[in-house]
NUSEVO-704324 format. One line per field, with one value per residue (C-alpha): residue in three letters; x, z, y. Coordinates in Angstrom, 3 decimals. Example, Ala and Ser with C-alpha at 12.3 -4.5 7.8 and 13.67 -1.06 7.14 Angstrom:
2
resn	[ALA SER] $
east	[12.300 13.670] $
up	[7.800 7.140] $
north	[-4.500 -1.060] $
//
This chain:
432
resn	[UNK UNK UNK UNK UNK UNK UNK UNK UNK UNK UNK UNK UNK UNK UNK UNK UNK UNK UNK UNK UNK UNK UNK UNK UNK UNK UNK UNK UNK UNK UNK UNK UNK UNK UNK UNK UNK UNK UNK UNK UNK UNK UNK UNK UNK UNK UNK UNK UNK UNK UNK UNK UNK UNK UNK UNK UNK UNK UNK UNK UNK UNK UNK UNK UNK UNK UNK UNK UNK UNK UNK UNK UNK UNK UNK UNK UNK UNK UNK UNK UNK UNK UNK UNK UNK UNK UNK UNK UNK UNK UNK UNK UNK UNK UNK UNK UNK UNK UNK UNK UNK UNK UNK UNK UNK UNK UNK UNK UNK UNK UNK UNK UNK UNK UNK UNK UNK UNK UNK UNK UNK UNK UNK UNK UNK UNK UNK UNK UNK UNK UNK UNK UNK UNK UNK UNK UNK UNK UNK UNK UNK UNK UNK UNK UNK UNK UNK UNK UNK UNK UNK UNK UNK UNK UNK UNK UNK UNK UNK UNK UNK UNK UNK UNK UNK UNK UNK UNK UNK UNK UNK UNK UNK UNK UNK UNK UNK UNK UNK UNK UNK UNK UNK UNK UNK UNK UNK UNK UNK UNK UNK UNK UNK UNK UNK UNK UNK UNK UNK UNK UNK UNK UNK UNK UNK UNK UNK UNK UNK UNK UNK UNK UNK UNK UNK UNK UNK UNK UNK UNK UNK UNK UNK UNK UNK UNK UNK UNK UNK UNK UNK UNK UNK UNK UNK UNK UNK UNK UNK UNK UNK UNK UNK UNK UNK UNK UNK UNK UNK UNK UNK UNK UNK UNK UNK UNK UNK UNK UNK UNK UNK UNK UNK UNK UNK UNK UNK UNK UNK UNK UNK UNK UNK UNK UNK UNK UNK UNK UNK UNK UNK UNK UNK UNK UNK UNK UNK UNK UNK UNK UNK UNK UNK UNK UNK UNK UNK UNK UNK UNK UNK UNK UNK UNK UNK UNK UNK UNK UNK UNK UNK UNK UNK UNK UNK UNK UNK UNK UNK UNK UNK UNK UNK UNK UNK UNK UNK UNK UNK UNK UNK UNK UNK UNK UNK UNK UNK UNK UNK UNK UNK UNK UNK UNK UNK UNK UNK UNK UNK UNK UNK UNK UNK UNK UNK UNK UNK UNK UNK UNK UNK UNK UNK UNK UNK UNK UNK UNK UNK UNK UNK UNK UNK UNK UNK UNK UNK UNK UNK UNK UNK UNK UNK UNK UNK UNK UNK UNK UNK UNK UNK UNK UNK UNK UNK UNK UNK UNK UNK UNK UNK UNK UNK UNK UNK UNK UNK UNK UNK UNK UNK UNK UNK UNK UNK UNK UNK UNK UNK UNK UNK UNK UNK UNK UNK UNK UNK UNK UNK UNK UNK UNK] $
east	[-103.710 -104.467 -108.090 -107.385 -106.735 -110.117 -112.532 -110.661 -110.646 -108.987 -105.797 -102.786 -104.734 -105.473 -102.059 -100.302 -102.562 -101.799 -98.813 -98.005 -100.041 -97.690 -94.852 -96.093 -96.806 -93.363 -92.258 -94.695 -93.319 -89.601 -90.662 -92.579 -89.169 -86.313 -84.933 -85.434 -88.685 -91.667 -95.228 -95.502 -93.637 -95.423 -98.469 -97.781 -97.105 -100.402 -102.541 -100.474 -101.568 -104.966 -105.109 -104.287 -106.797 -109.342 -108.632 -108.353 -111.950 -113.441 -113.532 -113.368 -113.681 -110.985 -108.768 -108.860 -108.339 -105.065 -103.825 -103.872 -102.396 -99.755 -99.649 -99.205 -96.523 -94.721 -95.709 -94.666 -95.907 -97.005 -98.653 -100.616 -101.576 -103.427 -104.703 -106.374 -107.404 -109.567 -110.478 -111.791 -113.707 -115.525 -116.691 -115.229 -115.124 -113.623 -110.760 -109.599 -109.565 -107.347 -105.088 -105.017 -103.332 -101.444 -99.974 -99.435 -97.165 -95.157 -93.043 -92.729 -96.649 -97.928 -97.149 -98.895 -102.100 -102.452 -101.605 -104.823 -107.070 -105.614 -106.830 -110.124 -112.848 -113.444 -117.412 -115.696 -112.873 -115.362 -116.697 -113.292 -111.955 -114.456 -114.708 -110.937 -110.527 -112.549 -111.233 -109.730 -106.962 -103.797 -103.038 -106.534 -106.218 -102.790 -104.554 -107.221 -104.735 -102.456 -105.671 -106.148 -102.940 -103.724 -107.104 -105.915 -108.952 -109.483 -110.549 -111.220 -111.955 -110.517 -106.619 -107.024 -107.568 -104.979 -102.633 -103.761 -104.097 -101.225 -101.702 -101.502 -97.807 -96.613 -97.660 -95.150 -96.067 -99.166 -98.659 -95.789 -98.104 -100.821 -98.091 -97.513 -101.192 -101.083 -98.624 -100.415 -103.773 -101.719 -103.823 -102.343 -104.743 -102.279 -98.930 -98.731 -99.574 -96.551 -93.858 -94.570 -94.266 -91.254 -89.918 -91.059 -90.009 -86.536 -86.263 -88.214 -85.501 -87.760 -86.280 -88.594 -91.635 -88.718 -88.030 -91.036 -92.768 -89.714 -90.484 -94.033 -93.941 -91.303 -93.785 -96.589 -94.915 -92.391 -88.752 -87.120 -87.218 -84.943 -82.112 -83.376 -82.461 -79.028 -77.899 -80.564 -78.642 -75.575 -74.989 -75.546 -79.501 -82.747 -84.040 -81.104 -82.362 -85.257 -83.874 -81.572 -84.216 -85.926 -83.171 -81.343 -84.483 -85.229 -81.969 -80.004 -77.209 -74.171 -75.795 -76.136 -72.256 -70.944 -73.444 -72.171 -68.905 -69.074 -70.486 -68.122 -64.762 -66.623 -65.403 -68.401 -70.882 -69.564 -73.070 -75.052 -73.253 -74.150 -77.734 -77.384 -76.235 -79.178 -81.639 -79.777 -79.834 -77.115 -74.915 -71.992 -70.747 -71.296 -67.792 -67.185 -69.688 -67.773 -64.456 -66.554 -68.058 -64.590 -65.018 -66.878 -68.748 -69.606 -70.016 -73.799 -75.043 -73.064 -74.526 -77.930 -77.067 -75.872 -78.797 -81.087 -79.283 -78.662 -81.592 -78.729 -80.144 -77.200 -78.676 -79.811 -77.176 -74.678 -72.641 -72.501 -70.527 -71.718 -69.987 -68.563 -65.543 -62.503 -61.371 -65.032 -65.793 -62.606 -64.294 -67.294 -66.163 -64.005 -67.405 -69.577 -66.838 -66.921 -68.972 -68.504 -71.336 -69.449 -69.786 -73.609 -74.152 -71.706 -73.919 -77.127 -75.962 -74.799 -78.397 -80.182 -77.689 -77.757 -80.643 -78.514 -76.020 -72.770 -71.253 -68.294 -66.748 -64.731 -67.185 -70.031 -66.612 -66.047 -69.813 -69.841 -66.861 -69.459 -72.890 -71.543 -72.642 -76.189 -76.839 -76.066 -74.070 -76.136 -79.271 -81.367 -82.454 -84.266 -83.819 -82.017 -84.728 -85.147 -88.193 -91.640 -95.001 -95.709 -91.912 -92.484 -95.944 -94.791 -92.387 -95.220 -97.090 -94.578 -91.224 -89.228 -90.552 -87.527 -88.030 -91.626 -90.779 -88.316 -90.860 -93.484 -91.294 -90.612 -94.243 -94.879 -92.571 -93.108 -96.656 -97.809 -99.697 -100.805 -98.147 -99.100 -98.531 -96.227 -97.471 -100.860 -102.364 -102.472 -105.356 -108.003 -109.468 -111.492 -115.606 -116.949] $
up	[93.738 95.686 96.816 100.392 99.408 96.788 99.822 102.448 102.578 106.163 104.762 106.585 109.826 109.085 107.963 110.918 112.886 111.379 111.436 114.690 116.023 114.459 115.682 118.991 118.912 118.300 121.333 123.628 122.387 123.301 126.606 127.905 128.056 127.906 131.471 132.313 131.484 134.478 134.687 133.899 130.928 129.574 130.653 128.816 125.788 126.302 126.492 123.322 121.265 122.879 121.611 117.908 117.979 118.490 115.819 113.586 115.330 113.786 110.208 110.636 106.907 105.536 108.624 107.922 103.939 104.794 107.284 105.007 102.536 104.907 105.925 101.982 101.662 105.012 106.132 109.965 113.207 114.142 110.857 111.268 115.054 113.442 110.526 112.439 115.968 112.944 111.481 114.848 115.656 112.339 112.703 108.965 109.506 105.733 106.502 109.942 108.120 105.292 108.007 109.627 106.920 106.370 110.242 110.288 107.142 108.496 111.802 111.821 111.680 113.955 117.230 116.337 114.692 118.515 120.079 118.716 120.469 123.738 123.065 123.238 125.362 125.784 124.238 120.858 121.014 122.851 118.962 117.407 119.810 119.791 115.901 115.617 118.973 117.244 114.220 111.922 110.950 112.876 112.578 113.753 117.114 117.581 117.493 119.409 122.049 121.499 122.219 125.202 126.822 126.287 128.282 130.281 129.167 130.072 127.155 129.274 128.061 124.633 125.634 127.232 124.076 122.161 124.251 123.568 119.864 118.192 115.186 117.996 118.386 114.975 115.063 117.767 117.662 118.844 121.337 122.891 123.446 124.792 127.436 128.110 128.743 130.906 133.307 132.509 133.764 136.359 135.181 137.518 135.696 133.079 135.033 134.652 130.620 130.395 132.162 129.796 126.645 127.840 128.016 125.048 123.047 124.533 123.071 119.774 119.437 119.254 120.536 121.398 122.628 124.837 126.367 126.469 128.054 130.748 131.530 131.645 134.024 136.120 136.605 137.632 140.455 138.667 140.096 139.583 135.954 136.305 135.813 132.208 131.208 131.628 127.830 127.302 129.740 128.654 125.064 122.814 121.688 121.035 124.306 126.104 128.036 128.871 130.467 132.509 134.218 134.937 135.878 138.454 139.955 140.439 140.867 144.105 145.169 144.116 141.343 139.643 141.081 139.028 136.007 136.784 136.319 133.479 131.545 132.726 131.540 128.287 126.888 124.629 127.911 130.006 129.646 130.337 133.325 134.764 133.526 135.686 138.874 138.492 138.593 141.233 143.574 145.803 146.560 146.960 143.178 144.056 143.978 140.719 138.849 140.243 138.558 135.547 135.216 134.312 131.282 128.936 127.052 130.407 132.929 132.047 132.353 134.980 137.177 136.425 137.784 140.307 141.548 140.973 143.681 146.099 145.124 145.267 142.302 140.349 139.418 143.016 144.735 142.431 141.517 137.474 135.128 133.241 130.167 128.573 129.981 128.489 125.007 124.623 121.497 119.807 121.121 119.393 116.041 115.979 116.411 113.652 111.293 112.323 110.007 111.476 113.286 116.274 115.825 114.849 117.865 119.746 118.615 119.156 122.756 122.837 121.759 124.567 126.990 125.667 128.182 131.129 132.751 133.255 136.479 138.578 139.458 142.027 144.027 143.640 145.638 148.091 149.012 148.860 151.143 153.517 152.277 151.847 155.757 155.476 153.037 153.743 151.197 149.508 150.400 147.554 147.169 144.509 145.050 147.926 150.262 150.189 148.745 150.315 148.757 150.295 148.816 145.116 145.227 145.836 142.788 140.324 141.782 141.451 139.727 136.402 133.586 134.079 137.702 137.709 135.106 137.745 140.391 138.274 137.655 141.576 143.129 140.316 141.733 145.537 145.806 142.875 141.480 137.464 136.039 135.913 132.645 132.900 129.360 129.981 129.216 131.948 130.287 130.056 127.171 124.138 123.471 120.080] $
north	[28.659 25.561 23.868 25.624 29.283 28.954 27.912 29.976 34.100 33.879 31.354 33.417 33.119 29.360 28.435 29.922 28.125 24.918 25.082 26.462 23.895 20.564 22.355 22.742 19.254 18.283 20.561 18.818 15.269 15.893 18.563 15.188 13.252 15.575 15.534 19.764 19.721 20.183 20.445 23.731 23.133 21.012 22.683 26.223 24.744 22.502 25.998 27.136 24.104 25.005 28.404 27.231 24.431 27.077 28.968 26.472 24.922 28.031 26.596 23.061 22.073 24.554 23.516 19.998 20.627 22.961 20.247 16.910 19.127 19.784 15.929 14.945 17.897 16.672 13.100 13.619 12.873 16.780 17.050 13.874 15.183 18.534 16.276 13.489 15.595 17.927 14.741 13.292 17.013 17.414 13.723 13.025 9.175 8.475 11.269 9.288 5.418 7.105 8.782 5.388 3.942 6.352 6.312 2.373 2.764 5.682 5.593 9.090 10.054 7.389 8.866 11.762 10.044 8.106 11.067 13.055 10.440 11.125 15.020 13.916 12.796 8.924 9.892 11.071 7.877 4.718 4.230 4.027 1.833 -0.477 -0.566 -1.232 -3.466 -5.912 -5.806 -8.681 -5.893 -6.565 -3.037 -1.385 -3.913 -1.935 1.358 0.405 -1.239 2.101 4.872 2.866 3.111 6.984 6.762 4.060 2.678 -1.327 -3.465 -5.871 -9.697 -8.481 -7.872 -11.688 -12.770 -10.911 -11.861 -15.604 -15.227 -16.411 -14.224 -11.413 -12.708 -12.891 -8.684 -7.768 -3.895 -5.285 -7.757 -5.514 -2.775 -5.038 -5.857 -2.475 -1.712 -4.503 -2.990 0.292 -1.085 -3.364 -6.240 -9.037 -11.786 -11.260 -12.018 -15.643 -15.346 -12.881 -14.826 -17.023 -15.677 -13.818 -17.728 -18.743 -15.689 -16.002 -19.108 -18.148 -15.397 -12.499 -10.042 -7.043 -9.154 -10.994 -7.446 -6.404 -9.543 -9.448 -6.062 -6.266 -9.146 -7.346 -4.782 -7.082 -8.410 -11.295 -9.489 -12.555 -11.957 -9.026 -11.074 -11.893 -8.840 -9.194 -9.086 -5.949 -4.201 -4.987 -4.792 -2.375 -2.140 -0.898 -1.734 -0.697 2.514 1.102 -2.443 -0.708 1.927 -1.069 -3.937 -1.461 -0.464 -4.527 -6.509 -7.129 -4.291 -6.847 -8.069 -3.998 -3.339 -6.051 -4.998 -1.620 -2.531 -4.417 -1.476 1.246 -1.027 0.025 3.347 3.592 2.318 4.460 6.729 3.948 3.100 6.510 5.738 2.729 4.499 6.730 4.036 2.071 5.548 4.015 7.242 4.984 5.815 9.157 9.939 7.891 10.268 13.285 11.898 11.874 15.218 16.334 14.546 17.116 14.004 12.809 16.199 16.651 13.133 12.506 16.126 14.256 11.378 13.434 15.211 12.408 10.324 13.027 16.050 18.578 20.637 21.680 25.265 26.148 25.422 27.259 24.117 24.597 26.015 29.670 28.176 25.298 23.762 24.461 22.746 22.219 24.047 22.225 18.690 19.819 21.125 17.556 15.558 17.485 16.510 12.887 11.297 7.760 5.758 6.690 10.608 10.776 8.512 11.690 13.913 12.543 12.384 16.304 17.153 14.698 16.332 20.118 21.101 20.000 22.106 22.082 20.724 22.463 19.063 21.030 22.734 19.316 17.406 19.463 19.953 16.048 15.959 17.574 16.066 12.331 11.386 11.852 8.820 5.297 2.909 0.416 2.484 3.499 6.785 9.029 12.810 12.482 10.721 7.343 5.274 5.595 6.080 9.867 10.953 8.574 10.940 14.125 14.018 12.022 15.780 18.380 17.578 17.100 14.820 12.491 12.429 11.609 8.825 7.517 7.746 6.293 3.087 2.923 3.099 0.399 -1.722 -0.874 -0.921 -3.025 -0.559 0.796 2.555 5.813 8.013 11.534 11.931 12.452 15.957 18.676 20.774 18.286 16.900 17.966 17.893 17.806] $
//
C-alpha cells in the first residue's frame, strides 16, 4: 500500500480526480492550437478541469501527495500541471522549488509547470516572480520571464537588463522568451535592442535567438527584417511554421509568389507552401489549392487554406467529403509501415490534419467558378474580408483557435499593438 492510500480513505475519488485532471490538461494544450478548435471548446473543457480541481481542492495535502507520486511515476507536462497548480494552492513553497527543477530538466513537464501559474491569480504568482526574476539562476529568470508572458505581466526595468546581459544571451531559452514578451507587451523601447541582436546573432550563428530576434523585431514595427527570414522559410527547420506565418503576413506580394514558388517545386514543401498561401490571403492561388485537394496528403490542408482565404466554411456550405477519398485507406496502411524519417514525418502530418475535413474538390471549383469575382488578385484577405481592425476583432472575439492566431499576428502588424494571447484562460483565474 503506498503513502497516499495510508493518509487517504477517499483515494478512488482522489485518483480519478488527479488524473482526469492531467489528462484534461493535455486536451486543453492541443484544443488551444489544433485548427477546429473554438472558444467554446476550449472553454468546456476549461470548466471540466475546473470541476476536478475542486475535488481535488477538498484535501489539499493528500491531493498533492497522490499527484507528485503520479509526476515521479510519469514525468509529463499534465502531471506536472496538477502537481505544481496543488503545490502553488497549499502554499508548500519547498514542493514548487523541487518541481522547478524538475520542469527545467524535462521538456515534456515544463509547459505544464508554467502553465499552473497562469491558473492563478497575479496575488498568489507576484511573490514567485519576483523571487525568481531576480534571481542569479539562469533558469528561475526563464520562469519568471515565462509566468509573465502568461499574465502579460511587465517586468519592467528588469527585461531591459536581461536583454543587455550577456550571460542572458548565452541562455537562449531565456533571452528568446524575453523577446517574445517583448512583442507580447509591445514594448517599443525594446525595438532598436532587438534588431540588433537579430544582426549579431546572424552572424554569431545562433540560430533560434536569430529567429526569434527577427521575429520579435518584425512585430515591433522593423518589416524590413522580413526578408531575413528568407532561409527560415525556406528550408527545412525548427522554426519553419512559425517564419512563414509571419514572413507572408510581412513581405511584398512578388516577393511571397516567388517564395511561394520556390517551396511548391518541393515535393516534400509542398504543405508549407499551402501554409504560405494561407498567411499571404491573396485568393489568387485559390485555384492552385483546389488542384491540390485532390491529392489525399494534401486535400485537408489545402480546404484550410481554403476557407481561411475565402471564409467559405467547408462544413456549412456542404463542400466535404462524408468519407475518405478513394485509395485512402491503402495510402494509409502504406505510411504506418514506413518506418523511414519520411513516413513518421507522414504521419505526424495525418494526425495535425485528422480534425479537418475532407474537401469535394469538385463541388469547392465549381462554387469558385462562381465566387472567384468578389475578391481582387493581390488583395489580402483573412476569412474572406479583407484586413481592418473591426473584422481582425471580431474573429480574436468569436472564431477558431487557428483563426484568432492568424488575426492576432495581423492586428500586431497593422496597428502596432501587444500581441494578444488565444491561450489565455476563458474561466478566470484561481484564489487561494
Amino acid at each position: 500500500m503506498t503513502d497516499f492510500h495510508r493518509i487517504n480513505a477517499f483515494s478512488d475519488i482522489t485518483e480519478e480526480h488527479c488524473d482526469e485532471l492531467s489528462f484534461l490538461w493535455l486536451l486543453r494544450s492541443k484544443a488551444v492550437k489544433r485548427e477546429n478548435s473554438d472558444w467554446h471548446t476550449v472553454n468546456r473543457l476549461e470548466r471540466r478541469m475546473s470541476k476536478h480541481l475542486a475535488g481535488l481542492r477538498l484535501n489539499k495535502g493528500a491531493s498533492l501527495a497522490l499527484a507528485l507520486q503520479r509526476l515521479e511515476e510519469r514525468p509529463e507536462s499534465g502531471e506536472c500541471f496538477t502537481a505544481t497548480i496543488l503545490a502553488l494552492l497549499s502554499k508548500e513553497s519547498s514542493t514548487v522549488e523541487h518541481l522547478l527543477t524538475v520542469a527545467t530538466a524535462n521538456d515534456n513537464a515544463f509547459s505544464g509547470f508554467i502553465s499552473a501559474f497562469g491558473w492563478l491569480d497575479k496575488t498568489i504568482v507576484n511573490d514567485w516572480i519576483r523571487k525568481w526574476l531576480f534571481s542569479a539562476d539562469a533558469n528561475e529568470k526563464y520562469c519568471a520571464i515565462a509566468i509573465c508572458s502568461i499574465h502579460r505581466a511587465d517586468p519592467g526595468q528588469e527585461l531591459t537588463q536581461i536583454m543587455r546581459n550577456r550571460e542572458s544571451y548565452n541562455h537562449p531559452q531565456l533571452y528568446c522568451r524575453a523577446m517574445r514578451l517583448a512583442t507580447e507587451l509591445n514594448r517599443a523601447d525594446l525595438s532598436h535592442q532587438i534588431a540588433h541582436v537579430a544582426h549579431y546573432s546572424q552572424e554569431q550563428e545562433n540560430d533560434a535567438i536569430s529567429f526569434w530576434a527577427a521575429r520579435a523585431s518584425i512585430l515591433l514595427g522593423n518589416k524590413q527584417l522580413a526578408n531575413s527570414l528568407k532561409n527560415w522559410v525556406l528550408a527545412p527547420n525548427p522554426h519553419q511554421h512559425d517564419a512563414i506565418e509571419i514572413a507572408f503576413r510581412t513581405v511584398d506580394n512578388h516577393q511571397a509568389r516567388n517564395w511561394i514558388k520556390s517551396l511548391a517545386s518541393h515535393e516534400e514543401q509542398q504543405r508549407q507552401s499551402i501554409f504560405a498561401i494561407a498567411a499571404l490571403g491573396d485568393p489568387q492561388p485559390v485555384a492552385w489549392l483546389i488542384q491540390h485537394m485532390a491529392q489525399p496528403m494534401l486535400a485537408r490542408i489545402a480546404g484550410y487554406a481554403f476557407t481561411m482565404i475565402t471564409g467559405i466554411d467547408l462544413e456549412s456550405h456542404h463542400l466535404c467529403l462524408d468519407t475518405p477519398p478513394k485509395g485512402w485507406d491503402d495510402l494509409l496502411q502504406a505510411i504506418e509501415e514506413d518506418d523511414s524519417d519520411k513516413g513518421t514525418a507522414a504521419l505526424e502530418h495525418i494526425e495535425n490534419d485528422s480534425f479537418l475535413v475532407w474537401p469535394d474538390h469538385k463541388k469547392i471549383s465549381q462554387l469558385w467558378q462562381t465566387r472567384q469575382h468578389e475578391f481582387t488578385p493581390t488583395q489580402r484577405y483573412l476569412l474572406g474580408e479583407r484586413l481592418t481592425p473591426h473584422h481582425l476583432t471580431n474573429i480574436l472575439n468569436h472564431d477558431k483557435q487557428h483563426h484568432r492566431r492568424a488575426a492576432a499576428i495581423e492586428q500586431t502588424l497593422l496597428s502596432n499593438t501587444a500581441l494578444v494571447s488565444v491561450s489565455a484562460l476563458t474561466v478566470g483565474v484561481l484564489n487561494a
